[in-house]
LOFI-585759 format. One line per field, with one value per residue (C-alpha): x, y, z; residue number from 0; residue in one letter. Coordinates in steps of 0.2 Angstrom, whole numbers, plus 5000, padded with zeros to 4 digits. Layout:
BEGIN
px <- (X	...);
py <- (Y	...);
pz <- (Z	...);
pos <- (NUM	...);
code <- (a	...);
This chain:
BEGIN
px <- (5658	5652	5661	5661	5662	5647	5631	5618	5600	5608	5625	5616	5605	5619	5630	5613	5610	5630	5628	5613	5621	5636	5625	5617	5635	5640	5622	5626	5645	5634	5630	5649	5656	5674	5681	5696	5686	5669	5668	5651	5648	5632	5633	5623	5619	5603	5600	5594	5606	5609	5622	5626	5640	5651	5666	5666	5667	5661	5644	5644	5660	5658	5656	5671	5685	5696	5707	5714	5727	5715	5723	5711	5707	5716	5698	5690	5681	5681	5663	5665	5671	5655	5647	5654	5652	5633	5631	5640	5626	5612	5607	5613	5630	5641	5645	5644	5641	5643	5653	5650	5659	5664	5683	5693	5696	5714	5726	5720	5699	5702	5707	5692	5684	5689	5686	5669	5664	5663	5666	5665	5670	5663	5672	5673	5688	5705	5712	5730	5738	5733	5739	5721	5714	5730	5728	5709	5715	5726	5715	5701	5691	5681	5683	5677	5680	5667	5673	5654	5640	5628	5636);
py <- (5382	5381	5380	5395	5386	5376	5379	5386	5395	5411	5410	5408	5422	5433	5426	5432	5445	5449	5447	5454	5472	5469	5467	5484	5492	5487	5495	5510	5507	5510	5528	5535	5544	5539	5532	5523	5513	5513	5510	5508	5508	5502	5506	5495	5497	5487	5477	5495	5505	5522	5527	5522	5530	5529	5536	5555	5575	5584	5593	5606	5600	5594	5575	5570	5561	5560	5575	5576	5562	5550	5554	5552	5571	5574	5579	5564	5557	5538	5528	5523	5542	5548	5535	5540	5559	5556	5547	5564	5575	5565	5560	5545	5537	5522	5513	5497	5495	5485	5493	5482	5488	5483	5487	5485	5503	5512	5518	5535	5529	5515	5528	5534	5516	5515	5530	5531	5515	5503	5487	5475	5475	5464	5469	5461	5465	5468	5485	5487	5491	5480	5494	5500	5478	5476	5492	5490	5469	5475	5488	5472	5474	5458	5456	5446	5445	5436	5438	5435	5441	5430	5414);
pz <- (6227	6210	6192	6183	6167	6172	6164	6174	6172	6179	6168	6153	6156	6160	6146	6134	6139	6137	6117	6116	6125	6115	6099	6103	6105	6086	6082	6090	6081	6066	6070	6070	6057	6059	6043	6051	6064	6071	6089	6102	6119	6130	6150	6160	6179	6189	6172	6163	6152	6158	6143	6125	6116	6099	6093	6087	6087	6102	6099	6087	6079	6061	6059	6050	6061	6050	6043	6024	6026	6034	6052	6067	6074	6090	6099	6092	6109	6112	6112	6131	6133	6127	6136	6154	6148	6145	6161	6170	6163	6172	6192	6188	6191	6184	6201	6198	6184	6167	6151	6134	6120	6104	6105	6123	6131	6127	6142	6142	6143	6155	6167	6165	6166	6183	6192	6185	6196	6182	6189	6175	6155	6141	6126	6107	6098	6107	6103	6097	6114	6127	6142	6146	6150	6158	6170	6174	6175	6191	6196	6199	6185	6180	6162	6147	6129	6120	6101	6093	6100	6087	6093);
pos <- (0	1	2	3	4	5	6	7	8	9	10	11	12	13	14	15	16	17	18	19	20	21	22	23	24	25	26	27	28	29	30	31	32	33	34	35	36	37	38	39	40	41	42	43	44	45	46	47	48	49	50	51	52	53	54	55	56	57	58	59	60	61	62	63	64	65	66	67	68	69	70	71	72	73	74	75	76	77	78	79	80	81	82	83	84	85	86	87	88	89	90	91	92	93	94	95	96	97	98	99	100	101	102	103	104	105	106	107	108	109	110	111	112	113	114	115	116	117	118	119	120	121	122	123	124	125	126	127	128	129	130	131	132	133	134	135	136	137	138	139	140	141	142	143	144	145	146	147	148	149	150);
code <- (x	x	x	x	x	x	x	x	x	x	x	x	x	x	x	x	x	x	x	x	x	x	x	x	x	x	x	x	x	x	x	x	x	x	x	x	x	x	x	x	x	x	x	x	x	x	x	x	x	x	x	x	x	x	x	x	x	x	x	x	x	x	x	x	x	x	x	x	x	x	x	x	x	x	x	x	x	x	x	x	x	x	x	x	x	x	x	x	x	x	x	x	x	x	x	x	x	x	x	x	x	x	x	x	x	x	x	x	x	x	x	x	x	x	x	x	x	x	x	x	x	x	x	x	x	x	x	x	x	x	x	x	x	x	x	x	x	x	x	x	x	x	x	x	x	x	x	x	x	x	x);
């Protein structure tokens, strides 16, 4: 049985191609309008990406997440949210696969997480409640935090 800590060819492909999707989820971070925090989200399935998604209004909503004292709107939808939602609207299907995002999944979207077939989370910055890693932890999840993407 091998090392996991070990260096090999194939760990350090996947470990680069990790910061390079999670790289792509803080570009895609770049695209919300949210004041308070931007967030992205990159789904990855059979080495393609079959959804992307940030923080925001539903379409057709104005853009401003925020209301008049800086609050976050109620129907404000979650990056991996929008991520999974996009993946509903096509053939395709998340079974399997890889959520990279730039901020660990609340208890409400880790639900969704799970029941969408994602099977593995590489996340960035740990969000305030730790709820949503520790139910997709005991739900079998594997998980990775790698804090900088550039390193």
């Amino acid at each position: 049985m091998q090392n996991s800590n070990e260096t090999t060819p194939d760990n350090a492909k996947k470990d680069r191609y990790d910061k390079a999707y999670l790289r792509l989820a803080t570009e895609w971070a770049k695209l919300s309008h949210c004041k308070r925090k931007q967030v992205g989200a990159i789904i990855v399935k059979d080495s393609t990406i079959i959804a992307d998604g940030f923080n925001g209004t539903p379409t057709g909503f104005e853009n401003e997440c925020e209301d008049e004292e800086g609050n976050t709107k109620w129907y404000v939808l979650h990056a991996e949210a929008n991520a999974i939602l996009k993946v509903a609207r096509t053939t395709n299907n998340a079974y399997g696969a890889t959520l990279y995002l730039t901020h660990s999944p609340c208890k409400d979207c880790s639900k969704l997480v799970l029941q969408a077939g994602i099977k593995r989370l590489v996340y960035m910055e740990a969000y305030k409640d730790r709820s949503g890693l520790d139910f997709l932890e005991k739900a079998g999840l594997k998980i990775q935090q790698i804090a900088d993407p550039t390193a």
